[in-house]
MARROVEX-481577 format. One record per residue (C-alpha): residue number from 1; residue in one letter; x, y, z. Coordinates in steps of 0.001 Angstrom, whole numbers, plus 500000, padded with zeros to 6 digits. Layout:
<node nr="NUM" rest="A" east="X" north="Y" up="Z"/>
...
//
This chain:
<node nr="1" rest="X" east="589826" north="888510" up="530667"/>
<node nr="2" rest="X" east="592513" north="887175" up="528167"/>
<node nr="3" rest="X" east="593122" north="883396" up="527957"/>
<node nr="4" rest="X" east="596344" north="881550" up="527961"/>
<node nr="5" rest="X" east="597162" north="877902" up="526872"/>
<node nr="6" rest="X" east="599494" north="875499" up="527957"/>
<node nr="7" rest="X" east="599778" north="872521" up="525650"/>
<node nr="8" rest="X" east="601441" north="869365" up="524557"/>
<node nr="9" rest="X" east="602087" north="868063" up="521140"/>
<node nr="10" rest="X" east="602762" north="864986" up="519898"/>
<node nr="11" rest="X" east="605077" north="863933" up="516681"/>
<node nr="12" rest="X" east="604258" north="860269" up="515190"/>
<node nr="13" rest="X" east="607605" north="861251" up="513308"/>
<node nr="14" rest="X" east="610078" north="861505" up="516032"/>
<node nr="15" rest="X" east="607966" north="859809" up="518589"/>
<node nr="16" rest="X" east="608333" north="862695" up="521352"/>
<node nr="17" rest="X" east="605890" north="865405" up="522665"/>
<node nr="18" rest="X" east="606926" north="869008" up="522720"/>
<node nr="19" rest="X" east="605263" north="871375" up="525469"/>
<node nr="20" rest="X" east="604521" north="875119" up="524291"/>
<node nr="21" rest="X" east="602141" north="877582" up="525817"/>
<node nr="22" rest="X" east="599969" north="880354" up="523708"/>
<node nr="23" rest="X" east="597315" north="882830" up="523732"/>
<node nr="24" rest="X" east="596373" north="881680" up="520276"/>
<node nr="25" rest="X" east="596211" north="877850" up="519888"/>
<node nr="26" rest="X" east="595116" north="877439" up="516667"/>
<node nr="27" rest="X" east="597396" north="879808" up="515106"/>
<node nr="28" rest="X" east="600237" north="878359" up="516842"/>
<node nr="29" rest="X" east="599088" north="874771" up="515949"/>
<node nr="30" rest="X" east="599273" north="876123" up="512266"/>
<node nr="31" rest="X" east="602497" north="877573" up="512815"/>
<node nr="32" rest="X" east="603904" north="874749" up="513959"/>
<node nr="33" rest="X" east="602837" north="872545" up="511547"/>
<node nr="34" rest="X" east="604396" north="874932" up="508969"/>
<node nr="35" rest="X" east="607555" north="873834" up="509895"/>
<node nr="36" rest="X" east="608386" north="877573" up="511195"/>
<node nr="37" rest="X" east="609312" north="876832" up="514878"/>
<node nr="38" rest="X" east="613103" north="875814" up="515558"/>
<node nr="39" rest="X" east="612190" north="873464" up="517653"/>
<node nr="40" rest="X" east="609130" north="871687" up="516008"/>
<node nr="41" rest="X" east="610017" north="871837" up="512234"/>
<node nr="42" rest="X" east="611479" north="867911" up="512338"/>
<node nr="43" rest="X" east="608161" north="866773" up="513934"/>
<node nr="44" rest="X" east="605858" north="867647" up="511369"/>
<node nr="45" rest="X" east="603011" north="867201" up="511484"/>
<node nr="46" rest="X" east="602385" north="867818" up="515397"/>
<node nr="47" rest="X" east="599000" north="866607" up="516975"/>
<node nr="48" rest="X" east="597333" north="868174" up="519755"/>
<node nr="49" rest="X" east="596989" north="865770" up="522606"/>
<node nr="50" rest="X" east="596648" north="868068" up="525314"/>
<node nr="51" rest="X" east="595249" north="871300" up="526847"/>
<node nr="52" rest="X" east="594983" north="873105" up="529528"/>
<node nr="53" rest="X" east="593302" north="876645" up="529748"/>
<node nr="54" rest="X" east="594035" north="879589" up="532381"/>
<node nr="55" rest="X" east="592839" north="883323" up="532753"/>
<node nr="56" rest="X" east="594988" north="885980" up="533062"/>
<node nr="57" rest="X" east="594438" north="885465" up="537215"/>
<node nr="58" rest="X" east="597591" north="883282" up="537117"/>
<node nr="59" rest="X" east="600082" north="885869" up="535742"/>
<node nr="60" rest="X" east="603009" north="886791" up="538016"/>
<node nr="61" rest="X" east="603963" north="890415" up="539006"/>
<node nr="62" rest="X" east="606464" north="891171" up="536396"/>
<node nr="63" rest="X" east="607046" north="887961" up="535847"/>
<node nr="64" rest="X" east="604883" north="887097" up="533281"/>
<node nr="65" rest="X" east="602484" north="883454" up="533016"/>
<node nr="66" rest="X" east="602772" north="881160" up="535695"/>
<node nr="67" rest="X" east="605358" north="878691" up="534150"/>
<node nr="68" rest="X" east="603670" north="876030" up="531858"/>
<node nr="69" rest="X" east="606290" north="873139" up="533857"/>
<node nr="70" rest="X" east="604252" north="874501" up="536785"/>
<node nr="71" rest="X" east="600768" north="874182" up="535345"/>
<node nr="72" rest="X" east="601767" north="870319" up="533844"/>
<node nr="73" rest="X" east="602949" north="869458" up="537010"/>
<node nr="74" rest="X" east="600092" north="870503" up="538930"/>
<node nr="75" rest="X" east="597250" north="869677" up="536343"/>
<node nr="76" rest="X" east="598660" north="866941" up="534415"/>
<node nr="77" rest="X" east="600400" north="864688" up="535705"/>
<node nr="78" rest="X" east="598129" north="864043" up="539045"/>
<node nr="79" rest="X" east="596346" north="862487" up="536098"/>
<node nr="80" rest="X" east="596765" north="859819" up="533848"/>
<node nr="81" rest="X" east="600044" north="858951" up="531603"/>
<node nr="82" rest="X" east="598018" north="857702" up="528593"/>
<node nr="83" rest="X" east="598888" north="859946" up="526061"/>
<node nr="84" rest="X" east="600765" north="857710" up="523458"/>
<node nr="85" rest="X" east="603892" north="855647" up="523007"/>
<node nr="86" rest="X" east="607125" north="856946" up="524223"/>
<node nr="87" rest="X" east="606377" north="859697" up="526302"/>
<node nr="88" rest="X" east="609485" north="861261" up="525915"/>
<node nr="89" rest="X" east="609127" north="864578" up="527687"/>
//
């Protein structure tokens, strides 16, 4: 059964999180801290502040992954905010 990741990132740098999801997380943690992604090359270096883990159960029919907005707003935030200053999803 293959695992997927949803995940949220944090950059001291710009102050904001970014939100990704992966099969791989510590390749794409590595990858982003590379400054290879379009999105997260200003942000370097990116911490890992949050992750949540799902089997392959949740994929939809043609579809693909359940959307990771879905699986934050369903898992994450029915819990706590405290992640770090500025939460600027």
């Amino acid at each position: 059964m293959d695992t997927y990741h949803v995940y949220i990132l944090y950059s001291k740098k710009l102050q904001q999180y970014y939100v990704g999801q992966t099969e791989d997380i510590e390749q794409r943690l590595i990858r982003h801290n590379s400054g290879h992604g379009k999105h997260t090359k200003k942000g370097v270096p990116w911490i890992l502040v949050w992750l949540y883990n799902w089997n392959d159960q949740l994929k939809s029919g043609g579809h693909g992954v359940v959307s990771k907005n879905y699986i934050l707003l369903t898992q994450y935030f029915s819990k706590s905010m405290a992640l770090a200053p500025g939460r600027n999803f």
